[in-house]
C-alpha positions in Angstrom: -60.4 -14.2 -56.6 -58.8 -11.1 -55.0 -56.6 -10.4 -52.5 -57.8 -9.0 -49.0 -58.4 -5.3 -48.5 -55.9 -5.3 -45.1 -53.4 -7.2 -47.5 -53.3 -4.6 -49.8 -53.5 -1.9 -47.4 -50.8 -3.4 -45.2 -48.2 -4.1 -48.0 -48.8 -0.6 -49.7 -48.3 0.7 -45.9 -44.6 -0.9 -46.0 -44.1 0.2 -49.6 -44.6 3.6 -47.9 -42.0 2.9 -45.3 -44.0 3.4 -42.7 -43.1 0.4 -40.4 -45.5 -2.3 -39.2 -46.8 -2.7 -36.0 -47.2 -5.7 -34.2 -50.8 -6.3 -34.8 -50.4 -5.6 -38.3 -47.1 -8.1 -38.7 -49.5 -10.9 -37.2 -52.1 -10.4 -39.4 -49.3 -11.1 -42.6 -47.7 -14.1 -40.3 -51.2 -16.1 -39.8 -52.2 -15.5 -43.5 -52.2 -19.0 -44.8 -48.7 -19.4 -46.8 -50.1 -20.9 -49.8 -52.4 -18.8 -50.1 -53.2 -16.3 -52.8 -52.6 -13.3 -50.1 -49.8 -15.0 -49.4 -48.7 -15.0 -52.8 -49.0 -11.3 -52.9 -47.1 -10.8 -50.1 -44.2 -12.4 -51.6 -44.6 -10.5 -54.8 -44.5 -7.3 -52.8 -42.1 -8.3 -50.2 -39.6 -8.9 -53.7 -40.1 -5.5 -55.1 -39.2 -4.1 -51.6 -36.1 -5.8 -51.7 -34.9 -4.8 -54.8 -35.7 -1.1 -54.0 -34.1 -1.0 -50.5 -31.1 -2.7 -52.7 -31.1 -0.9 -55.7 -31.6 -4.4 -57.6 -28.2 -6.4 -56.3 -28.2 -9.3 -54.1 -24.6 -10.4 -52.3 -23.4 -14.1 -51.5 -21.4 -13.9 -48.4 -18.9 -16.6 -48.0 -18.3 -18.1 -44.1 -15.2 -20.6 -43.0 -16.2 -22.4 -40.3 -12.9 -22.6 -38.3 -13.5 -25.5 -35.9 -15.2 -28.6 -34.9 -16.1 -29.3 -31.2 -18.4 -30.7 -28.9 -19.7 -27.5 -27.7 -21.1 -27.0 -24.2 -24.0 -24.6 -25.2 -26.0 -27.3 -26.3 -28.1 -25.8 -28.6 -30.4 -28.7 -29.6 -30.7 -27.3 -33.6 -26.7 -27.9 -33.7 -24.5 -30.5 -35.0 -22.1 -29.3 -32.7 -24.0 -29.5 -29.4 -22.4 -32.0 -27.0 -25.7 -33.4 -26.4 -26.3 -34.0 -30.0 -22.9 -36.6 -30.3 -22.4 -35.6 -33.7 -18.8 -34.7 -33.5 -16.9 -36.4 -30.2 -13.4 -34.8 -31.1 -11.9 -31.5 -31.2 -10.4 -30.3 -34.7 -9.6 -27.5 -36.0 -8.6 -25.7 -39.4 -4.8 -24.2 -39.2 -4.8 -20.8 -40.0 -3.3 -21.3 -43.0 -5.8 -23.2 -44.1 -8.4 -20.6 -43.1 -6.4 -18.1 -45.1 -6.7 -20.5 -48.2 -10.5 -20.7 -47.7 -10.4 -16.9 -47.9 -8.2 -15.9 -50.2 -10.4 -18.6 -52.7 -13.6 -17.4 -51.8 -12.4 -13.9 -52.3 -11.1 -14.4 -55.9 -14.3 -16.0 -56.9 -16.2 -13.1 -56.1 -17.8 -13.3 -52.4 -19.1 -9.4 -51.3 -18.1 -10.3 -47.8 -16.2 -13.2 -45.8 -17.4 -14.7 -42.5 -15.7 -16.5 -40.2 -17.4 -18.9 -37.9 -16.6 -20.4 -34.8 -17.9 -22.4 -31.9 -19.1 -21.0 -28.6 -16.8 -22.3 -26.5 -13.8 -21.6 -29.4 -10.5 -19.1 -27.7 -11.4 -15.8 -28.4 -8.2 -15.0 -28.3 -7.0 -17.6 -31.1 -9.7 -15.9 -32.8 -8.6 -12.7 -32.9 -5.2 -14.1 -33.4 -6.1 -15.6 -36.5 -8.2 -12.9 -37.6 -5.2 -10.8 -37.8 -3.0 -13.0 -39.9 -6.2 -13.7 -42.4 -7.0 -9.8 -42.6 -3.2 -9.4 -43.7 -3.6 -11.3 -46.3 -6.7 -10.0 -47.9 -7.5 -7.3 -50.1 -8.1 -3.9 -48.2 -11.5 -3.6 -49.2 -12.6 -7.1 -48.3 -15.3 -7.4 -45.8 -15.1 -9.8 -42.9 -17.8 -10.5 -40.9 -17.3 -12.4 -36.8 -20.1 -15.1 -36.3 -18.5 -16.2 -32.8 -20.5 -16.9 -29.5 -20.9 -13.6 -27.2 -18.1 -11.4 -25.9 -17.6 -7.9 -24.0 -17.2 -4.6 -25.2 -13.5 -5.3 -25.1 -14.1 -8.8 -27.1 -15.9 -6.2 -29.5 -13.0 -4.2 -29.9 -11.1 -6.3 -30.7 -12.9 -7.5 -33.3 -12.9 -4.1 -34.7 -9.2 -3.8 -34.2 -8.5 -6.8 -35.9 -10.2 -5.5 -39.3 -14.0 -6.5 -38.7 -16.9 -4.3 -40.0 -19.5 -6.3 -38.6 -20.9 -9.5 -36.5 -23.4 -12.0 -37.2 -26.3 -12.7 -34.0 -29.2 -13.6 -33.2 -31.7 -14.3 -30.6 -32.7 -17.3 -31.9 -35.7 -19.2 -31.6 -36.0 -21.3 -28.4 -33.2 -19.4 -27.1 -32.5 -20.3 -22.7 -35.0 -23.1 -23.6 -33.4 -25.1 -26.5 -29.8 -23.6 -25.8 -28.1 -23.0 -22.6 -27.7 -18.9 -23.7 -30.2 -16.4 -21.9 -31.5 -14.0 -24.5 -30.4 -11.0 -22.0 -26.6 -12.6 -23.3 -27.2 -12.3 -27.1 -29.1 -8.9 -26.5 -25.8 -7.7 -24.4 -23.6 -8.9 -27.3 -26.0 -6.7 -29.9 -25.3 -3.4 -27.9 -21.8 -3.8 -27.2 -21.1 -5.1 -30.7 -22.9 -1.5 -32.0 -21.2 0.6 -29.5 -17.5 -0.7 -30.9 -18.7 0.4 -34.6 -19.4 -3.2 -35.5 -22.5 -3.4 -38.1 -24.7 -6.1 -36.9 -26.7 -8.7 -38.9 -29.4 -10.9 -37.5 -32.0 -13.4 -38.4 -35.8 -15.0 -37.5 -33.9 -18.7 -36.9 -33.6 -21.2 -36.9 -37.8 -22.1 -38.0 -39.2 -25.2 -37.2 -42.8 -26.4 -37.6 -43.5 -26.2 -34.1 -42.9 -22.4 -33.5 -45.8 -20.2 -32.8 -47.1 -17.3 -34.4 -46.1 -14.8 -31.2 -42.7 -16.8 -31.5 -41.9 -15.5 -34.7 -43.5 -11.7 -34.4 -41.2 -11.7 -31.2 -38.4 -12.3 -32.9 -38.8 -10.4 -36.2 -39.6 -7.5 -33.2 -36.0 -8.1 -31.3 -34.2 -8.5 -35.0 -35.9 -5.0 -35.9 -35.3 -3.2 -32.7 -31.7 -3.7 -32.9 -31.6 -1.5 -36.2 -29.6 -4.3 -38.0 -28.1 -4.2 -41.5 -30.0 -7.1 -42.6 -32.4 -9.5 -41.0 -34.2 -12.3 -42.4 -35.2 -15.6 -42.0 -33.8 -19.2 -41.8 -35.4 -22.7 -41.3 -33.9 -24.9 -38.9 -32.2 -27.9 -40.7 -33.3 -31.7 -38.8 -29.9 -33.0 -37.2 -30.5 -36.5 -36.8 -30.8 -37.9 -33.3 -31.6 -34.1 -32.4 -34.6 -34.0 -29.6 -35.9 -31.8 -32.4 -36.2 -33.8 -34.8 -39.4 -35.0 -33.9 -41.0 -31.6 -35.3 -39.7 -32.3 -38.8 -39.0 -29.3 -41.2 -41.3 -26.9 -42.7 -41.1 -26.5 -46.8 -39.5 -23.9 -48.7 -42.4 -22.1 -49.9 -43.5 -21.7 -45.8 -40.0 -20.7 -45.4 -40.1 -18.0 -48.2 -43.0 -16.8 -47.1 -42.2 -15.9 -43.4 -38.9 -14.3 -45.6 -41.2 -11.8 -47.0 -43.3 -11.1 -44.1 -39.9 -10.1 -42.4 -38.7 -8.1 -45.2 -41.9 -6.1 -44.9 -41.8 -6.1 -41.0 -38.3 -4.5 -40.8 -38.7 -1.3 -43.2 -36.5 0.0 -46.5 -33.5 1.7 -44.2 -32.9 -2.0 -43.4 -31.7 -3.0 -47.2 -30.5 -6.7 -46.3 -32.9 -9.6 -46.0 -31.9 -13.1 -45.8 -32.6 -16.6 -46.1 -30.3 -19.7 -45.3 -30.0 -22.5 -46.5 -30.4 -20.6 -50.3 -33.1 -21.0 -52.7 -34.9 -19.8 -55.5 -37.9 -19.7 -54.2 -36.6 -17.6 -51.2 -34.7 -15.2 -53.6 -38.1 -14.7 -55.2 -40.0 -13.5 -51.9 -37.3 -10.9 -51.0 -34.2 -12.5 -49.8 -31.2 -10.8 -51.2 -28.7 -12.5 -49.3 -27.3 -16.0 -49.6 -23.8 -17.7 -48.1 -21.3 -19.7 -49.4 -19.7 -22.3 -46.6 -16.5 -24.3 -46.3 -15.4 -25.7 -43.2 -17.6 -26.9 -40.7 -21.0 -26.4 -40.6 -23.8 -26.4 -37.8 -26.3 -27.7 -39.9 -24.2 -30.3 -41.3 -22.8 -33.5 -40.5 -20.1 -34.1 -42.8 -17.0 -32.2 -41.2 -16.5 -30.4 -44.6 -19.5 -28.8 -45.6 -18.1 -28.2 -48.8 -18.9 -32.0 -49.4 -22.3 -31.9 -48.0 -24.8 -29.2 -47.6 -22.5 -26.5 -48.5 -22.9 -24.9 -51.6 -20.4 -22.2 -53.3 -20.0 -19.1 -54.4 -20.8 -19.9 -57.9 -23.8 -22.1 -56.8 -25.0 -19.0 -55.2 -24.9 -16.5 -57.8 -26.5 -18.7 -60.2 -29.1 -19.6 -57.8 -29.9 -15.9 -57.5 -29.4 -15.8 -61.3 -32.5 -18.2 -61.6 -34.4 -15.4 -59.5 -33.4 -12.8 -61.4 -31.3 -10.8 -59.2 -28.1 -9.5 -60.5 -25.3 -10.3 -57.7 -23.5 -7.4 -56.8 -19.5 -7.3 -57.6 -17.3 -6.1 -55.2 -17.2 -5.7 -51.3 -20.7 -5.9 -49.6 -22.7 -2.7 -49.6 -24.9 -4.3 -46.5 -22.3 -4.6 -44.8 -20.2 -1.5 -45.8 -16.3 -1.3 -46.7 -13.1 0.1 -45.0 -14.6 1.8 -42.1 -13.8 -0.9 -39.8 -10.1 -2.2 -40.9 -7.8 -2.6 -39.0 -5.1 0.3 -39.0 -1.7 -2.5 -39.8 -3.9 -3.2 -43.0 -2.4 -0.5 -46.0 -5.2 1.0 -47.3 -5.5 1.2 -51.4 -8.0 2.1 -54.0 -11.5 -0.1 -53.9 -11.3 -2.6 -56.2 -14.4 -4.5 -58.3 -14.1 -7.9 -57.5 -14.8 -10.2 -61.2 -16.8 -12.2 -61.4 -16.4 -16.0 -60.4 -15.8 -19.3 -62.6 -15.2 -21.6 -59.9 -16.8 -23.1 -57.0 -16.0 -22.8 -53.5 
């Protein structure tokens, strides 16, 4: 047995960081995933990571701020009104939030999202992301993962001591979800013109997308020069019209990790993969999160208790695949250049490393 010639040549063309072209990315993305090529791939696409990340993986930690019937519908979420998951509005008091911060922090998370849902006050948001960022250390990262907002909405965000967002165009977006794409591509450019680092992600993958679905994606999640990008499967929500499709596996999963890791070049060091896994870890992922609160792919209200896992959970999964887990504040996501000017500004500090579990 031996691996294809155009394998070879296309993932010593990406070891050369000389990006993919669209052609060439569908070639890797009909390969057959359990495939010896495939194999390959994932072995390359790993060694990639580790070089564009100097051999550290990070566990980002997200809060998930509020439960609500949301209006956006977005068939993969447990919060779509149409899905009837969750009939009631609730949501966490700030103090609370700070508590799921402050814990997350201690046990060693490089950066702290906060998650809320479309139809969630921006304003409470910013609100509370103000009282939170008080009471965290200087060089703590915190990411938005909020619906879309303006280029005032973006300032804000920066204002209030964010160095980044969290977006996507996701798969079946304005078909499966009641958001054009031309909105989340709007929210991308006004995010980057405030100084906010933007993260994004091929999600969420079900069975039933094509391969020009995918290649379009891992194209949009490339163009926008993110900090990472990656790949996530889409989680069945029962009762969901998408159930019907199932879920793929974890090894397809992985492998449509690696093929994005090699899409998106070496100046793009972060690639991800949600919900986390070894074998994801091992095809290149170098990003995980941590989650308390509520959850989209969830139905338990505290995610914590269901498909959550913590910070400690994490870092040993990534353990398993032999990645060490970087300590201190996220290096995709960069430190200090975005907090907010009411924050007093000391000396970086190396965050230990965690013994419990968020």
């Amino acid at each position: 047995m031996k691996v294809q010639n155009k394998t070879d040549y296309l993932t010593g063309k990406a070891s050369d960081n000389a990006l993919l072209n669209e052609d060439e990315i569908r070639y890797l993305l009909e390969i057959p995933y359990n495939s010896l090529d495939a194999g390959y791939i994932m072995a390359c696409a790993n060694q990639l990571t580790r070089q564009a990340c100097d051999g550290k993986a990070e566990v980002h930690a997200q809060v998930g701020m509020n439960l609500s019937p949301c209006p956006r519908n977005c068939l993969f979420c447990a919060f779509a009104e149409v899905n009837k998951i969750f009939t009631g509005k609730t949501e966490l008091p700030v103090e609370e939030v700070v508590a799921l911060a402050r814990r997350a922090e201690a046990e060693g998370a490089n950066a702290l999202f906060f998650m809320a849902t479309g139809d969630y006050p921006f304003e409470r948001y910013i609100e509370y992301s103000h009282e939170v960022r008080r009471t965290l250390k200087p060089e703590t990262v915190m990411v938005a993962n909020v619906g879309d907002f303006t280029d005032r909405g973006a300032r804000d965000l920066k204002d209030a001591g964010y160095s980044g967002i969290y977006h996507a165009v996701r798969l079946g977006e304005g078909r499966d979800t009641k958001i054009k794409p031309e909105t989340r591509l709007r929210t991308f450019e006004v995010a980057k013109d405030a100084g906010l680092k933007l993260g994004t992600c091929v999600e969420p993958v079900g069975p039933e997308h094509t391969v020009d679905e995918l290649l379009e994606k891992i194209i949009v999640g490339r163009d926008a020069n993110p900090c990472y990008s990656g790949a996530a499967r889409r989680i069945s929500i029962p009762g969901c019209d998408l159930e019907k499709f199932g879920m793929i596996n974890e090894l397809h999963m992985a492998y449509i990790v690696a093929v994005t890791r090699l899409a998106m070049g070496l100046d793009i060091i972060g690639n991800c993969t949600h919900e986390p896994n070894v074998l994801g870890a091992a095809a290149g992922a170098n990003l995980f999160w941590a989650e308390a609160g509520a959850n989209p792919r969830d139905t338990n209200a505290e995610t914590s208790e269901g498909r959550g896992l913590g910070v400690t959970v994490c870092r040993k999964l990534f353990a398993e695949a032999d990645f060490e887990v970087l300590n201190g504040p996220s290096i995709i996501y960069g430190s200090n250049d975005s907090i907010s000017l009411d924050t007093e500004i000391t000396e970086t500090a190396t965050v230990p490393a965690p013994d419990a579990e968020l």
